[in-house]
Backbone bond lengths (Angstrom), bond angles and torsions (degrees), N, CA, C in turn:
res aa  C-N    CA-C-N  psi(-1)  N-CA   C-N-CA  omega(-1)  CA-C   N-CA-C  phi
1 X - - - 1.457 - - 1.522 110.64 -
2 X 1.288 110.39 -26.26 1.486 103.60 -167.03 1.502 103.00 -92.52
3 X 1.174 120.72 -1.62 1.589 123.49 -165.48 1.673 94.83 -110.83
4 X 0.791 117.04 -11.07 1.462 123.61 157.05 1.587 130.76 -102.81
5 X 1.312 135.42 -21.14 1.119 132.54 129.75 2.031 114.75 -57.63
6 X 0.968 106.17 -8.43 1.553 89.88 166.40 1.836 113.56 -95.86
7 X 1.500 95.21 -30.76 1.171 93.02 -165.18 1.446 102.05 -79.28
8 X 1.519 132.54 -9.23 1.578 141.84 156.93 1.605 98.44 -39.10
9 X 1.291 96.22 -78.02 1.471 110.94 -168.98 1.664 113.93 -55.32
10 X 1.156 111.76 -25.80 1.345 99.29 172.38 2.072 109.14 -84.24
11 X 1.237 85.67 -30.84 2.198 80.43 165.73 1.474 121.60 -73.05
12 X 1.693 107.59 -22.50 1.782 103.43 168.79 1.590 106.58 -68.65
13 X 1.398 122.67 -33.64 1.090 118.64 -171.39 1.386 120.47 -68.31
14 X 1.318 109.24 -39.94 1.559 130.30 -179.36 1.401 106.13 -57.97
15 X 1.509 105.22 -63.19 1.576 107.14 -175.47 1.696 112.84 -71.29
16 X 1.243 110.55 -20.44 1.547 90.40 172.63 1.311 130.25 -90.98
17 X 1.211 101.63 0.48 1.490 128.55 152.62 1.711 114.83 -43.53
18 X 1.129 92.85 -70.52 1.649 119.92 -164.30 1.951 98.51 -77.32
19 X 1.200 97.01 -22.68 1.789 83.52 166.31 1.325 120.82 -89.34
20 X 1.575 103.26 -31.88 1.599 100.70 162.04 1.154 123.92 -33.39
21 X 1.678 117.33 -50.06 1.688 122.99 -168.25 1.855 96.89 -97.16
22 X 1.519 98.11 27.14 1.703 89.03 161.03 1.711 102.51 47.24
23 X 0.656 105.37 69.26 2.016 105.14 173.64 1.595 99.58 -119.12
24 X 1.955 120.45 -41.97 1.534 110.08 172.17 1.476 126.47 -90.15
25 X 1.147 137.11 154.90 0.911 124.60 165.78 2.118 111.37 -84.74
26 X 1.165 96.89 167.82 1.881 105.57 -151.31 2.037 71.71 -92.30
27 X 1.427 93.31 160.35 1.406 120.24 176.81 1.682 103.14 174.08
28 X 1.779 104.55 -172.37 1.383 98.90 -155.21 2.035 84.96 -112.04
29 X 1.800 90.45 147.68 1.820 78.88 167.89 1.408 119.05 -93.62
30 X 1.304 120.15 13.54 1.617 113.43 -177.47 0.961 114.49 53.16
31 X 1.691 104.38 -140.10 1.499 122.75 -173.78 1.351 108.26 -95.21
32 X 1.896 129.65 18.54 0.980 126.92 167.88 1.901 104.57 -78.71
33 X 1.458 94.70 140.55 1.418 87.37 166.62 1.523 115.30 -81.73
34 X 1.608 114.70 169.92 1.263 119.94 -158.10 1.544 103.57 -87.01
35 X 1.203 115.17 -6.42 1.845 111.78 170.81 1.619 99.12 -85.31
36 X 0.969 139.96 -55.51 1.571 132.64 -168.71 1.543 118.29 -58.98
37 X 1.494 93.60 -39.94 1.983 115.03 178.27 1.781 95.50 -72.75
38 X 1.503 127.85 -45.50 1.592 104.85 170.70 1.257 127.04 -49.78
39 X 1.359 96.38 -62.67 1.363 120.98 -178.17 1.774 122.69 -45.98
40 X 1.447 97.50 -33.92 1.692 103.39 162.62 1.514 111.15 -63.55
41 X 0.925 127.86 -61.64 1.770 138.59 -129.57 1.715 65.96 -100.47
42 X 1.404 147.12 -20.48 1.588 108.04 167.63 1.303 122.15 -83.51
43 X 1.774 114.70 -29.11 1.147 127.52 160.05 2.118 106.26 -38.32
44 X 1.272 92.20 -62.28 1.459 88.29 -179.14 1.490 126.10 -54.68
45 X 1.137 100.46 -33.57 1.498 108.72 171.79 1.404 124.82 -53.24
46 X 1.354 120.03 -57.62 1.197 138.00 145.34 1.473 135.74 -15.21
47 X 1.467 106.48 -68.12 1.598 131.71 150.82 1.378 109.97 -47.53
48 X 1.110 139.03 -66.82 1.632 144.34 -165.73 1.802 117.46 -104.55
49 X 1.359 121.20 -8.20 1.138 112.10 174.41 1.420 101.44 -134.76
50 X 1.062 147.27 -48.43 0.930 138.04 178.54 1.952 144.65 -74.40
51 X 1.263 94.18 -25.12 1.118 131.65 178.75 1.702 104.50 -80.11
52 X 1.484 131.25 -48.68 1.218 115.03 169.48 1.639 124.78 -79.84
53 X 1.670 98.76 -9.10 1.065 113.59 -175.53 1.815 113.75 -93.01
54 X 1.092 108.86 24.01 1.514 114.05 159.59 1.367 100.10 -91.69
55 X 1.343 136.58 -39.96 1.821 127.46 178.24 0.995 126.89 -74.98
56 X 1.214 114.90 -8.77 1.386 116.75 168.91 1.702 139.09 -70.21
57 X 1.234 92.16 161.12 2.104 95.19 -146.66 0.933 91.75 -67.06
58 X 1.693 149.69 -55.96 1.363 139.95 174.16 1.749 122.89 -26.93
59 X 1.120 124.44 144.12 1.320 108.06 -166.84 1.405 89.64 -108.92
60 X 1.422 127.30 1.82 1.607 125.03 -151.17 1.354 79.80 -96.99
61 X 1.517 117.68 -51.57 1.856 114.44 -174.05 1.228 101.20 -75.09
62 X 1.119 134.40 -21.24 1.988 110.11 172.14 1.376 101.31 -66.69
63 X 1.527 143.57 -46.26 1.128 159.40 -167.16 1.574 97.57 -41.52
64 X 1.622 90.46 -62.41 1.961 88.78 -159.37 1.517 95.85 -98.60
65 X 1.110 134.55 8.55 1.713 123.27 145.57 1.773 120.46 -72.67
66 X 1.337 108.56 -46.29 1.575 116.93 167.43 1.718 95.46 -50.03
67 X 1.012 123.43 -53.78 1.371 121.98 -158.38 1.559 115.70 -61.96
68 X 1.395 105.03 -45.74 1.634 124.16 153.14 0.970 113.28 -53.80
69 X 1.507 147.89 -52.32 1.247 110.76 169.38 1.586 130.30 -87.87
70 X 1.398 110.73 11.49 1.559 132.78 175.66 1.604 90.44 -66.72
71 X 1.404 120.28 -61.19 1.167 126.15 -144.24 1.749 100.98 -86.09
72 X 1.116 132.34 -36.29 1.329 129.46 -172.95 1.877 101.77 -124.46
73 X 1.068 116.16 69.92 1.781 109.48 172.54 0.972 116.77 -75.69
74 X 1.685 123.04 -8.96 1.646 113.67 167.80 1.591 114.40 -68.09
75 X 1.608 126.16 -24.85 1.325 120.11 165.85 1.560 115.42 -92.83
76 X 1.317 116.32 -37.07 1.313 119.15 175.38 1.568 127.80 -50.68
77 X 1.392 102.47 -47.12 1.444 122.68 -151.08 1.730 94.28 -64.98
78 X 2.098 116.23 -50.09 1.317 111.33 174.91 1.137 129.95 -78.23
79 X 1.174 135.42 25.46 1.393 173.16 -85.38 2.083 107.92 -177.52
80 X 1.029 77.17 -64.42 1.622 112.59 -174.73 1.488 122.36 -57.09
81 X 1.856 86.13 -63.54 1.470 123.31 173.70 1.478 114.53 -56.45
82 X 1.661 117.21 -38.80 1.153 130.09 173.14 1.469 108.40 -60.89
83 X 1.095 104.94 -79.78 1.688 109.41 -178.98 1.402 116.94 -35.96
84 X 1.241 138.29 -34.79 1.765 118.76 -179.41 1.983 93.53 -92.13
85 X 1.193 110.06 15.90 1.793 107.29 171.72 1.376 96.17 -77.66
86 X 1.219 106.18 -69.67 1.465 107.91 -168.17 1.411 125.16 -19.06
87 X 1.456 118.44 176.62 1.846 110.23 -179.20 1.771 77.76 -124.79
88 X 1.200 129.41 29.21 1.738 103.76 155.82 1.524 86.10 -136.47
89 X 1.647 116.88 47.29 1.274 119.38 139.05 1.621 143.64 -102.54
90 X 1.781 92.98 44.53 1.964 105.92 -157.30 1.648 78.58 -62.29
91 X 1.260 141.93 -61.21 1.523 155.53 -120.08 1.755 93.86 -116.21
92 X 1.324 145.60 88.64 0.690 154.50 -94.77 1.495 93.72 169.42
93 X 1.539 123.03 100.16 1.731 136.78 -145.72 1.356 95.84 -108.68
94 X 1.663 110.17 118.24 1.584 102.33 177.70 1.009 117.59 -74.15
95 X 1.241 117.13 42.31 2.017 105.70 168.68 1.479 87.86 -104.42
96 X 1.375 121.01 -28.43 1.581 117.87 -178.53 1.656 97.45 -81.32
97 X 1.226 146.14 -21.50 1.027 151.21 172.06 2.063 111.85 -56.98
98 X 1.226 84.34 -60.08 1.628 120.77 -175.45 2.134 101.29 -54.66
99 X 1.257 90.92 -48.88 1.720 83.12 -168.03 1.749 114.04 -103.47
100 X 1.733 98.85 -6.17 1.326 105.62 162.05 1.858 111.96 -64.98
101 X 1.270 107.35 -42.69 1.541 124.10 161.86 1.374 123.52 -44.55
102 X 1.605 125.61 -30.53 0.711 132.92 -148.31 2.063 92.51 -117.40
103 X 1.183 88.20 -31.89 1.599 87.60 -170.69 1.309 134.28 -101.44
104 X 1.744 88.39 -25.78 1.793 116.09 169.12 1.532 118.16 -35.93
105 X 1.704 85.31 -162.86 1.615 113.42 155.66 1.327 95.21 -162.70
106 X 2.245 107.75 -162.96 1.318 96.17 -163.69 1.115 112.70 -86.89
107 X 1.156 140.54 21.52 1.510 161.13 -159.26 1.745 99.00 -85.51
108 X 1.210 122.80 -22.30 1.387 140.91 -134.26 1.935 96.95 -123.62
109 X 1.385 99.73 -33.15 1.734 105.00 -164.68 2.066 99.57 -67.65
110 X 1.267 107.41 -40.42 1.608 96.81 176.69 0.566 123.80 -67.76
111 X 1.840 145.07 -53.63 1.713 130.38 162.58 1.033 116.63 -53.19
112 X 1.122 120.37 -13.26 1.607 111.65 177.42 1.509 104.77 -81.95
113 X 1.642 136.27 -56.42 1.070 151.43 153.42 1.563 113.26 -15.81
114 X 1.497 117.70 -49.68 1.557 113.96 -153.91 1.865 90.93 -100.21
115 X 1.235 107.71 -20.75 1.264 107.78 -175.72 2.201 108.60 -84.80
116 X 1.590 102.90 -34.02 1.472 84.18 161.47 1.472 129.99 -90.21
117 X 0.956 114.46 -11.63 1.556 132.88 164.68 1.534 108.04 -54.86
118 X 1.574 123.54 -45.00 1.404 117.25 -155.56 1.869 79.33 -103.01
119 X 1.218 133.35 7.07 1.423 113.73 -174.20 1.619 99.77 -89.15
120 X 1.346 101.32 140.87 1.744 120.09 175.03 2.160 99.50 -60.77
121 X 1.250 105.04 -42.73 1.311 102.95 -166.36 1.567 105.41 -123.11
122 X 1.311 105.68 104.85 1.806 106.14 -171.84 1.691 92.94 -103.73
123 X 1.214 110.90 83.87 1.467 119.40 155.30 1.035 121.11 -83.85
124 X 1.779 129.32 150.48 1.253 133.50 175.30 2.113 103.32 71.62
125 X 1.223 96.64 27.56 1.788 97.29 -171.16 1.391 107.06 -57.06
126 X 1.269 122.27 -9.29 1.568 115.91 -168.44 1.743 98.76 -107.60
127 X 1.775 119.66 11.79 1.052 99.40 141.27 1.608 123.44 -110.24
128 X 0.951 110.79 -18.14 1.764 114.68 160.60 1.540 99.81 -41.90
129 X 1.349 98.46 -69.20 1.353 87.32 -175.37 1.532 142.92 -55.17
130 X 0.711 139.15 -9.11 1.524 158.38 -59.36 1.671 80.40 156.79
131 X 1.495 137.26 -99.35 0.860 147.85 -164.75 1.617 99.31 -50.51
132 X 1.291 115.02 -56.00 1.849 118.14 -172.78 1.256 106.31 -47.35
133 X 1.531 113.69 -41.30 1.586 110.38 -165.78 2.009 104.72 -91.39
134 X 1.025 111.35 -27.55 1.397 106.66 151.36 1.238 141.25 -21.91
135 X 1.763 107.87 -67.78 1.195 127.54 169.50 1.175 122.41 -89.38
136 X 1.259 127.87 -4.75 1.601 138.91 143.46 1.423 129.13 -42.99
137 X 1.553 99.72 -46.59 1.506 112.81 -169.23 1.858 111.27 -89.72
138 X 1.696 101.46 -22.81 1.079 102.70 179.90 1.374 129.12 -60.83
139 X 1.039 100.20 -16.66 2.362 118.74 165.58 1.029 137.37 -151.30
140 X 1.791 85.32 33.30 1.831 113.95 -177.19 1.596 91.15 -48.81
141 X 1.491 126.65 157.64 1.624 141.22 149.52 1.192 92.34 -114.58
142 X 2.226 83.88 129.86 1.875 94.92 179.70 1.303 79.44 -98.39
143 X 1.645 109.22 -162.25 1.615 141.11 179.52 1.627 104.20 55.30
144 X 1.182 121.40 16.34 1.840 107.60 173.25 1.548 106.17 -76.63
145 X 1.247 96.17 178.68 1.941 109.11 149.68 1.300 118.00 -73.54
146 X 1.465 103.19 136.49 1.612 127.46 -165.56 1.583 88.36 -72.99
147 X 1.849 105.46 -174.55 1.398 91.06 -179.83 1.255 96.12 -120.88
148 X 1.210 111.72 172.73 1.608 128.36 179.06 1.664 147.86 -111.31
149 X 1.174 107.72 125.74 1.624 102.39 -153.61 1.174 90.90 -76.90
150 X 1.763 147.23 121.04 1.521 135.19 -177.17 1.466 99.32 -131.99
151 X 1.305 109.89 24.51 1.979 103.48 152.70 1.518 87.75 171.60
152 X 1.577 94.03 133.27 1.395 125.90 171.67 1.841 128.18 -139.27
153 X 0.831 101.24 86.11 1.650 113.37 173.83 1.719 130.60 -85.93
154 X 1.278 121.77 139.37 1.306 106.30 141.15 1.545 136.19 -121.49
155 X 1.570 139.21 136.55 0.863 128.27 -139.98 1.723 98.79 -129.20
156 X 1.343 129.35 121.24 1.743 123.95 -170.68 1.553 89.14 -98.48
157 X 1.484 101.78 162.67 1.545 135.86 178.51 1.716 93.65 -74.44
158 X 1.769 109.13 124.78 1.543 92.63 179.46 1.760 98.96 -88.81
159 X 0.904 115.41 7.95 1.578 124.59 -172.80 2.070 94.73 -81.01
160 X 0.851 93.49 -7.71 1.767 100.96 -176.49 1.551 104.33 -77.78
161 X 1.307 96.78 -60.67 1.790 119.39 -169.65 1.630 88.46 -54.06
162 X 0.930 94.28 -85.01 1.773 113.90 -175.10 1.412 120.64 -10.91
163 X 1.555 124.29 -44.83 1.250 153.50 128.00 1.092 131.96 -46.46
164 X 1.727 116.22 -10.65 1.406 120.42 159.33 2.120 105.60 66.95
165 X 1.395 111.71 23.57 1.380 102.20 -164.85 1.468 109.03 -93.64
166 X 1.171 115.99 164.98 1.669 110.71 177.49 1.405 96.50 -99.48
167 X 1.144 146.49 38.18 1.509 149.06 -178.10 1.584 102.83 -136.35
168 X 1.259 103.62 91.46 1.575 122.56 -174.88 1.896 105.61 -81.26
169 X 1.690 103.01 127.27 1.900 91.24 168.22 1.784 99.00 -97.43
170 X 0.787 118.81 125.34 1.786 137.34 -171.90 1.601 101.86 -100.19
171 X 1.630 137.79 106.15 1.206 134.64 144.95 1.452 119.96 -91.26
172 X 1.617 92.54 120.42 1.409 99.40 172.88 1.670 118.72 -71.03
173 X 1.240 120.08 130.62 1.884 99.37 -169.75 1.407 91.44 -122.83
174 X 1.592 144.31 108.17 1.533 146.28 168.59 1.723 121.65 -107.07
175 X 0.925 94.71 155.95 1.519 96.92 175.21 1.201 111.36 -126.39
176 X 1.762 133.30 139.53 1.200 112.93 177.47 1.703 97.01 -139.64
177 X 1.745 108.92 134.17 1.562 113.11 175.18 1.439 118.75 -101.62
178 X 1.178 130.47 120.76 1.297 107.25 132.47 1.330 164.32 -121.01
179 X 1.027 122.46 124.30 1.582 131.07 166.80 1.071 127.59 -30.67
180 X 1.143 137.55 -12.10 1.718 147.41 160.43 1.622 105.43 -58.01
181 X 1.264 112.33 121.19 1.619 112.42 163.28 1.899 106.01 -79.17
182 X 1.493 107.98 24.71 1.214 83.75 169.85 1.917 90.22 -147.69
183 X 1.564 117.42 142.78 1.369 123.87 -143.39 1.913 99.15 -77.02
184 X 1.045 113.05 151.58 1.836 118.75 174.95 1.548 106.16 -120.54
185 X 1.459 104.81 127.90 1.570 115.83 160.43 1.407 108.99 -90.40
186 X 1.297 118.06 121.54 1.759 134.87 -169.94 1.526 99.79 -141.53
187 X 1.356 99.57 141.73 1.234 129.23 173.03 1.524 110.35 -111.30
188 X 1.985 131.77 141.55 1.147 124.93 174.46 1.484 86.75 -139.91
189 X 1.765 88.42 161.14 1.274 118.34 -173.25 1.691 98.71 -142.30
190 X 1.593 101.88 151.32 1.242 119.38 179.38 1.527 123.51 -149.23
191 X 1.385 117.46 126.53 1.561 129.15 -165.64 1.514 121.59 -127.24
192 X 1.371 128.61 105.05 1.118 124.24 -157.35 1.757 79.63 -108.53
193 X 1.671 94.38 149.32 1.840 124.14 179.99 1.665 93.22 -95.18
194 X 1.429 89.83 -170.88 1.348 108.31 157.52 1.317 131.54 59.14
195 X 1.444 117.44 17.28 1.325 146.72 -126.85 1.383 102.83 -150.54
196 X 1.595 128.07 139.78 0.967 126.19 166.14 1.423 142.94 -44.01
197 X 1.655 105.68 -36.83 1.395 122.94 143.35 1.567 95.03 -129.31
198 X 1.525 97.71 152.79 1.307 109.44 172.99 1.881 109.57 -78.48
199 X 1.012 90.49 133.91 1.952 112.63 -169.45 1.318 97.33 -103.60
200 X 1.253 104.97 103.06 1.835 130.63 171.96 1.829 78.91 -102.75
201 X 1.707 97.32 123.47 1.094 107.74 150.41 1.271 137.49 -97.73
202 X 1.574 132.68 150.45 1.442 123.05 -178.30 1.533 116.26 -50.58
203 X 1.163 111.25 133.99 1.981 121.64 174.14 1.635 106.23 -66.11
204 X 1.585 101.65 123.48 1.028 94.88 175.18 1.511 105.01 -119.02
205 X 1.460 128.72 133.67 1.022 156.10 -172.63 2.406 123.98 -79.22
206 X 1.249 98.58 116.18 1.800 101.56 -163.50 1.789 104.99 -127.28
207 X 1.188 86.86 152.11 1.579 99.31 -170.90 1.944 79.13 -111.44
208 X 1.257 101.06 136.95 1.953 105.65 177.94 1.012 99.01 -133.06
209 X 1.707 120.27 115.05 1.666 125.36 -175.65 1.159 105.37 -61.89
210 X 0.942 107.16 159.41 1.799 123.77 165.08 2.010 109.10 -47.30
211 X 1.296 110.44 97.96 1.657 112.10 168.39 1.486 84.07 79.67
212 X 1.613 137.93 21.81 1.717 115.81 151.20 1.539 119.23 -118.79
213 X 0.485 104.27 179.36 1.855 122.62 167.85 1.671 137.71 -110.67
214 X 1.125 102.39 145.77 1.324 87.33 159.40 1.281 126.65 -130.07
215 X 1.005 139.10 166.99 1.613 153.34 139.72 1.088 142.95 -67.18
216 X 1.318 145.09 113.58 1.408 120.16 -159.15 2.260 86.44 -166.70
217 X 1.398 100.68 -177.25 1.249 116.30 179.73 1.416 104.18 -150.91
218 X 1.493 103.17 170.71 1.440 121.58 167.82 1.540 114.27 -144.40
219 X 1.096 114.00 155.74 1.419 117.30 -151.04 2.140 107.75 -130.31
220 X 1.254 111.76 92.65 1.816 85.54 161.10 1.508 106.82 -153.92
221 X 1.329 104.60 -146.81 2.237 110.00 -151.67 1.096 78.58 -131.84
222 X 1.703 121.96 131.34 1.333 139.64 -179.77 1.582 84.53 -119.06
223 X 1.721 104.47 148.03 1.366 126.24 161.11 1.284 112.60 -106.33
224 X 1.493 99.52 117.50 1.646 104.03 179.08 1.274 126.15 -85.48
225 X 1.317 121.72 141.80 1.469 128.06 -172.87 1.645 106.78 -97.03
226 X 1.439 111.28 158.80 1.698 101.56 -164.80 1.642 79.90 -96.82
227 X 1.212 152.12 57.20 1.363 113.80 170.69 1.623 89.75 -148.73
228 X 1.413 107.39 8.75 2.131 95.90 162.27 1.495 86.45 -138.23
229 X 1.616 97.01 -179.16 1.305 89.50 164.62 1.878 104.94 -147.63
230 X 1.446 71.84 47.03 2.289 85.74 175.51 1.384 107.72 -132.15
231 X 1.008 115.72 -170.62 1.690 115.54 159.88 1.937 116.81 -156.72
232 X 0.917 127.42 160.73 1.225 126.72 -167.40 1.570 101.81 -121.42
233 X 1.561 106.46 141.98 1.420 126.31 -148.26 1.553 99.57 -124.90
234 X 1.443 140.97 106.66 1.692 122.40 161.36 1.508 91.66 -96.48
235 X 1.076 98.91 150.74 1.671 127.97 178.25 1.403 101.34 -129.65
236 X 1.693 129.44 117.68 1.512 108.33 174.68 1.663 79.88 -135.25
237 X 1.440 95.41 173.56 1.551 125.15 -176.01 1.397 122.00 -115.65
238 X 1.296 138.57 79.93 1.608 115.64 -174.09 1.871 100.78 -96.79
239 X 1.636 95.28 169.52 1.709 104.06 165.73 1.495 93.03 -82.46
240 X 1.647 117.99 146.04 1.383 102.01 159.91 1.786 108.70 -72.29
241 X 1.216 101.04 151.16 1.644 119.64 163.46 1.821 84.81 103.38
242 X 0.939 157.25 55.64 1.514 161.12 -140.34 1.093 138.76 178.59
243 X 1.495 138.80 69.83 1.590 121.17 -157.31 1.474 121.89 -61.04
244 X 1.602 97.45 -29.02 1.396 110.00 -168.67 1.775 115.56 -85.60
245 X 1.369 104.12 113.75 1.644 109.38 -167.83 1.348 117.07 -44.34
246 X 1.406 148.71 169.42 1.383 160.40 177.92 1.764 98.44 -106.45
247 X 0.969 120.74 -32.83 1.806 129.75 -159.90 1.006 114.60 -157.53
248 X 1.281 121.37 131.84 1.942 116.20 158.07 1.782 77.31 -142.44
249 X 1.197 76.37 141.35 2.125 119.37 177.23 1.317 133.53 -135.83
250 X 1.644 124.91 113.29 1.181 114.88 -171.15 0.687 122.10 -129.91
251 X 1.486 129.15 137.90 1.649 136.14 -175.53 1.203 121.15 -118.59
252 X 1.417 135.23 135.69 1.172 116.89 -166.43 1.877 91.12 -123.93
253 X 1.026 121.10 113.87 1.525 149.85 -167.99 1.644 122.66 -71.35
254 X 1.158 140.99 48.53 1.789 118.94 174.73 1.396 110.20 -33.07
255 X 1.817 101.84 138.52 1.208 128.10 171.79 1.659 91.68 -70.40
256 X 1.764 104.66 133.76 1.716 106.06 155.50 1.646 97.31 -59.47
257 X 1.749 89.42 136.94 1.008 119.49 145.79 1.503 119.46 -36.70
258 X 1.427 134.73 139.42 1.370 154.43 171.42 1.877 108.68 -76.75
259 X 1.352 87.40 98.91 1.667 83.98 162.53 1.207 142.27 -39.75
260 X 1.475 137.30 113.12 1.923 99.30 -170.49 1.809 97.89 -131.39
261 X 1.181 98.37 146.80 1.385 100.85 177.67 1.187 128.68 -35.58
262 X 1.677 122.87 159.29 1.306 117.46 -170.85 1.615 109.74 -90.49
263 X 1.256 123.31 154.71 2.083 121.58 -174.05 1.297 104.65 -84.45
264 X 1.142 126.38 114.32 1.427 120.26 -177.25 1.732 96.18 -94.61
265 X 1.314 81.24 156.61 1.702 92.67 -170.93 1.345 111.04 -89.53
């Protein structure tokens, strides 16, 4: 009882705040009681004043909107959560990125994940990132089982051979399990040798449920050198937030053979 008469008093305070700067318009509360009628019009506040008012060009109103939702994340935080739901949330402002990070848990790392992953323009990635591994660590479980790379292939374009070209398309095809009843955010990377330039591929980044897996590939154009005719593959595994790798895997690959016409007699 008493943690709710405080938390009254801390919503009279809030909202009479916010009427000071005229943000509601005045009406009657009826037969609403006066904790549900605060507690709305801060929710609203949130939703309609504060919430657009993190993008804004003034830096003084990003200041005291961050601060609003610094100060109350029990209204802010679902607030927040709402807004990157939406489907006219492609564009998605890392200050809402930044304090979802700040306010979350790991409940928070997959929409956040599938939503910078599917964005055309991942600017500011080192606060996504930054924020993902935040709320990762905040109820990380240590001492489980690591996870496991349990199929790794690479597969060339036979349309390459066929064409006789020294410009190989290389799919990486992996599988990764885990055995932890409790879920891992991992990042992999992949580096093929032997190669005209060595091809560091981009890291691509996975949320792994608790006891699932995933599947996934990677895709690029190797330049072949005339003096092997294989190439060498590292595959490693880190946890994000981790310097020290989970996996390194190596395969060392033959180029398909080159088709060549048949000898007519």
């Amino acid at each position: 009882m008493e943690g709710r008469t405080l938390n009254y008093f801390r919503i009279l305070l809030f909202s009479t705040l916010i009427f000071s700067g005229g943000l509601f318009s005045t009406g009657q509360i009826g037969s609403t009681s006066a904790f549900a009628f605060f507690e709305n019009q801060a929710q609203y506040a949130f939703k309609h004043r504060w919430l657009p008012m993190l993008g804004d060009a003034s830096p003084e109103k990003r200041f005291q909107a961050m601060r609003a939702f610094l100060t109350y994340p029990e209204w802010g935080l679902p607030v927040l959560r709402s807004s990157i739901m939406i489907p006219e949330s492609e564009n998605v402002s890392w200050q809402i990125v930044m304090l979802i990070g700040m306010l979350g848990d790991s409940s928070d790392v997959q929409p956040l994940l599938k939503i910078w992953l599917e964005s055309e323009n991942n600017k500011r990635s080192s606060v996504w990132l930054g924020a993902m591994q935040r709320l990762y660590w905040k109820n990380r479980v240590s001492g489980e089982a690591a996870p496991k790379l349990t199929n790794l292939s690479v597969k060339f374009d036979e349309k390459d051979s066929a064409n006789q070209s020294d410009v190989k398309t290389a799919s990486i095809l992996f599988r990764i399990d885990n055995p932890s009843p409790a879920p891992r955010f991992i990042r992999v990377s992949a580096h093929f040798w032997k190669t005209r330039i060595k091809e560091n591929l981009p890291e691509k980044y996975f949320w792994l449920p608790a006891g699932g897996r995933i599947e996934s590939s990677m895709q690029t154009k190797l330049l072949v050198v005339d003096h092997t005719n294989d190439t060498r593959l590292d595959f490693r595994i880190w946890e994000v937030g981790l310097s020290d790798q989970l996996l390194h895997q190596t395969l060392t690959i033959p180029f398909p053979e080159e088709s060549t016409s048949p000898v007519s007699n």
